[in-house]
C-alpha positions as CSV (number, residue, x, y, z in Angstrom):
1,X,89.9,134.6,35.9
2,X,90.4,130.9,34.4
3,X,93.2,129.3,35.6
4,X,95.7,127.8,33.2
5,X,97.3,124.4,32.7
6,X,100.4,124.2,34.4
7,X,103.4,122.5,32.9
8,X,105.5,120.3,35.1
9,X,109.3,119.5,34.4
10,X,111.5,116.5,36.2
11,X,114.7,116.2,36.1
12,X,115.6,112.6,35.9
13,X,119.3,113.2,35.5
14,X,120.6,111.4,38.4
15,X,117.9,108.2,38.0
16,X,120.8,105.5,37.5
17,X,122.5,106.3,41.0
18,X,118.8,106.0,42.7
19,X,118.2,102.8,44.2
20,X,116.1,100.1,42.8
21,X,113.1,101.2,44.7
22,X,112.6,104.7,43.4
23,X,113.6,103.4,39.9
24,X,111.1,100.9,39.6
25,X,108.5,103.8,41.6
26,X,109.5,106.3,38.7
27,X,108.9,103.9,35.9
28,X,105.2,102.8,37.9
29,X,104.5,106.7,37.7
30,X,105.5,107.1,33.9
31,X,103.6,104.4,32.8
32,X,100.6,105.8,35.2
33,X,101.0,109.0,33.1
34,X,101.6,107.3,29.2
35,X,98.3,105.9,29.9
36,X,96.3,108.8,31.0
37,X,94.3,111.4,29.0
38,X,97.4,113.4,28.1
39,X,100.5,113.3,26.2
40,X,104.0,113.6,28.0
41,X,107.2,115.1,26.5
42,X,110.4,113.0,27.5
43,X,114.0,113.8,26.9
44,X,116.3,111.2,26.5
45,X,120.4,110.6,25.7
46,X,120.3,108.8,22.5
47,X,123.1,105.9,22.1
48,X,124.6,108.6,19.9
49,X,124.9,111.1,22.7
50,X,122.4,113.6,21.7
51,X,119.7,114.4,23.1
52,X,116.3,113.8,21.8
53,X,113.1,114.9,22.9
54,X,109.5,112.6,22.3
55,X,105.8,113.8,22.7
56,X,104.7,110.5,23.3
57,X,101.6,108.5,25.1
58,X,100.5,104.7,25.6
59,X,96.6,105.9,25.4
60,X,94.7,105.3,22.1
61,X,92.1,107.7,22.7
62,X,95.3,110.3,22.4
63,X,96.7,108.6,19.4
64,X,98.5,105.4,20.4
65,X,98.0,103.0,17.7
66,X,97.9,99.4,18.3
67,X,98.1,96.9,15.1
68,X,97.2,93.2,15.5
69,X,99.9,90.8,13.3
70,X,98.9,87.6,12.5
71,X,102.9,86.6,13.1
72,X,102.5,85.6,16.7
73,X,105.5,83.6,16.8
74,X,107.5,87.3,16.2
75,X,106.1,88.2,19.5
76,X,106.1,85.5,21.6
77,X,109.8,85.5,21.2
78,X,110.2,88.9,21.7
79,X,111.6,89.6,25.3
80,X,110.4,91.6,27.7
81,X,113.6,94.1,28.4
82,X,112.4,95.8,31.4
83,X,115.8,98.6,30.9
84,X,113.6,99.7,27.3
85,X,110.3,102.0,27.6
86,X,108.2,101.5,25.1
87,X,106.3,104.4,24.0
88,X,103.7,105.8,21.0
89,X,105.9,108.8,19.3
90,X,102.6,111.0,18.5
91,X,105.0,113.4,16.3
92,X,106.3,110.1,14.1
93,X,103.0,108.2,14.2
94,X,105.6,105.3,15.3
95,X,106.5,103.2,18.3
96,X,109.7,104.3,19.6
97,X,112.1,102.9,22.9
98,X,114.2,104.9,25.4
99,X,116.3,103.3,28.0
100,X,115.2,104.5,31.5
101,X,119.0,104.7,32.5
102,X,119.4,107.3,29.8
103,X,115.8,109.4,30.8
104,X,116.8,112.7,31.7
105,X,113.7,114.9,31.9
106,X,109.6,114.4,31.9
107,X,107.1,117.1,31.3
108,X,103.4,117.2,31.2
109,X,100.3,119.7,31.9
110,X,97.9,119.4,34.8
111,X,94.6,121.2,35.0
């Protein structure tokens, strides 16, 4: 029999009351897994209070598409905010941003 893809789900609920080490650990693993060979599905508390579910990835070979401006003074203003996860919406063909404080559940497939 050929075993199936399994599905994982983390609750991230409690993630502002962790410490700073398993923060910072969490968001070293996300980013591990945006980059890999596979989308992840994230839920998040919008600023509006619902809820809001991405299928998102950092990887191009997946679908992540990354457009060189010719503005660089844009960017090398920009801030690095590291509360904000930035992440390639593969459902909106957009970049979009969650706060980690308000990341309440990952899932992805292994195997």
């Amino acid at each position: 029999m050929e075993q199936q893809p399994a599905t994982i789900s983390w609750d991230y609920a409690e993630f502002p009351n962790w410490g700073e080490q398993q923060q910072q650990e969490l968001k070293d693993w996300m980013k591990a897994l945006l980059t890999s060979d596979q989308e992840i599905t994230v839920t998040f508390t919008k600023a509006d209070g619902t809820l809001r579910e991405l299928r998102g990835t950092l990887n191009e070979s997946i679908g992540a598409k990354y457009i060189v401006t010719e503005n660089k003074e844009n960017k090398e203003n920009k801030k690095h905010n590291a509360d904000i996860c930035v992440v390639y919406d593969l459902d909106k063909d957009a970049w979009r941003s969650f706060r980690w404080d308000r990341l309440t559940n990952v899932k992805y497939t292994i195997g």
